[in-house]
C-alpha angles and dihedrals in degrees: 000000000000128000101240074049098053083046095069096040091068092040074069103052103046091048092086083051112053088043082056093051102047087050092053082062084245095141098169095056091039093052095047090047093047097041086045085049102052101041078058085066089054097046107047088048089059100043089047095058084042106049090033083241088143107144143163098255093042093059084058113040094050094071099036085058093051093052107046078051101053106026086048098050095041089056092046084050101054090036079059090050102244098106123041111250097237084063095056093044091053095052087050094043084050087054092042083050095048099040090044092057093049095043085046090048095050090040087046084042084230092157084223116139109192092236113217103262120210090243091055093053093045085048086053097045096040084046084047092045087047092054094046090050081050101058094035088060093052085051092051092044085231111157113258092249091077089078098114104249088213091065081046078049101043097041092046091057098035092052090043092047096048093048089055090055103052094055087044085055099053096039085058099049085045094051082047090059104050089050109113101241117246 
C-alpha cells in the first residue's frame, strides 16, 4: 500500500474519533485531530500525482475518507449543540447524493465516475474550514454565535450548489447514454 493511501486510511480512522471527541465537548483533541486530518487530504493528493501513486483504491478511498470525516464531525457537532442541525443534515444529504449517483452508475454499469468537480472541492475545504472555526470557538470558550454567519452562509450555498451539480452531472451523462448514437 502506498503511503497517500495509508493516509487515508487513517483520515479514516480518525474520522469516528474526532466525531467522539467533539461530542465529549474535548475541543482541543478534536481540533488537532481534525486539522491534522484534513491537511492529510491535502497531502496524499499531492504525493499521489507526484509520485504517480494514483490508484484505484486510492481514488476511492480519498473521498470516502473526506466524507466519514466531515459528515461525521459535522453530526457529533450539532448533537453537541455548536452547528444547527439543519446545517449538519444538508452537508450529509449532498454525500448520500453523491455517493447514490456513483453506486447507481457501477450497479447500472453506466461507466460514469462521478469526477471530482472544483465546486466540490471549494464545498470540502470551506466545510472543513467551517468545522476548524468551530472547534476553535469551543477552545477559546467563545460562544457559539461567533461562528461567522457568512462561512453558515458560504458553506450552506457551496454544499447545496455542488450538490446540485453533481446530480446535474450524472442526469446528463445518463440522458447521454440513452441517446441513440448517430
Amino acid at each position: 500500500m502506498t503511503l497517500p493511501n495509508i493516509l487515508c486510511v487513517l483520515r479514516l480512522l480518525a474520522a469516528p474519533i474526532v466525531a467522539a471527541l467533539i461530542y465529549k465537548g474535548e475541543a482541543t483533541l478534536a481540533a488537532t485531530l481534525f486539522a491534522v486530518s484534513a491537511i492529510t487530504d491535502a497531502v496524499d493528493g499531492y504525493l499521489a500525482r507526484r509520485w504517480r501513486q494514483i490508484s484505484v483504491l486510492g481514488q476511492m478511498l480519498d473521498p470516502l475518507a473526506d466524507k466519514a470525516l466531515i459528515n461525521l464531525s459535522y453530526i457529533a457537532a450539532a448533537a453537541a449543540g455548536p452547528l444547527p442541525w439543519w446545517l449538519a443534515l444538508l452537508v450529509l444529504a449532498r454525500d448520500v447524493i453523491i455517493l447514490a449517483g456513483a453506486l447507481l452508475s457501477r450497479a447500472l454499469h453506466l461507466g460514469h465516475d462521478l469526477l471530482p468537480l472544483a465546486i466540490g472541492k471549494i464545498s470540502t475545504a470551506l466545510q472543513m474550514i467551517l468545522m476548524v472555526v468551530t472547534l476553535g470557538s469551543g477552545i477559546l470558550g467563545v460562544n457559539t454565535f461567533a461562528i461567522p454567519e457568512a462561512l453558515i452562509v458560504a458553506v450552506t450555498v457551496v454544499t447545496i450548489a455542488s450538490g446540485v451539480l453533481y446530480a446535474g452531472s450524472w442526469l446528463l451523462h445518463l440522458v447521454a447514454r440513452r441517446q441513440p448514437a448517430p
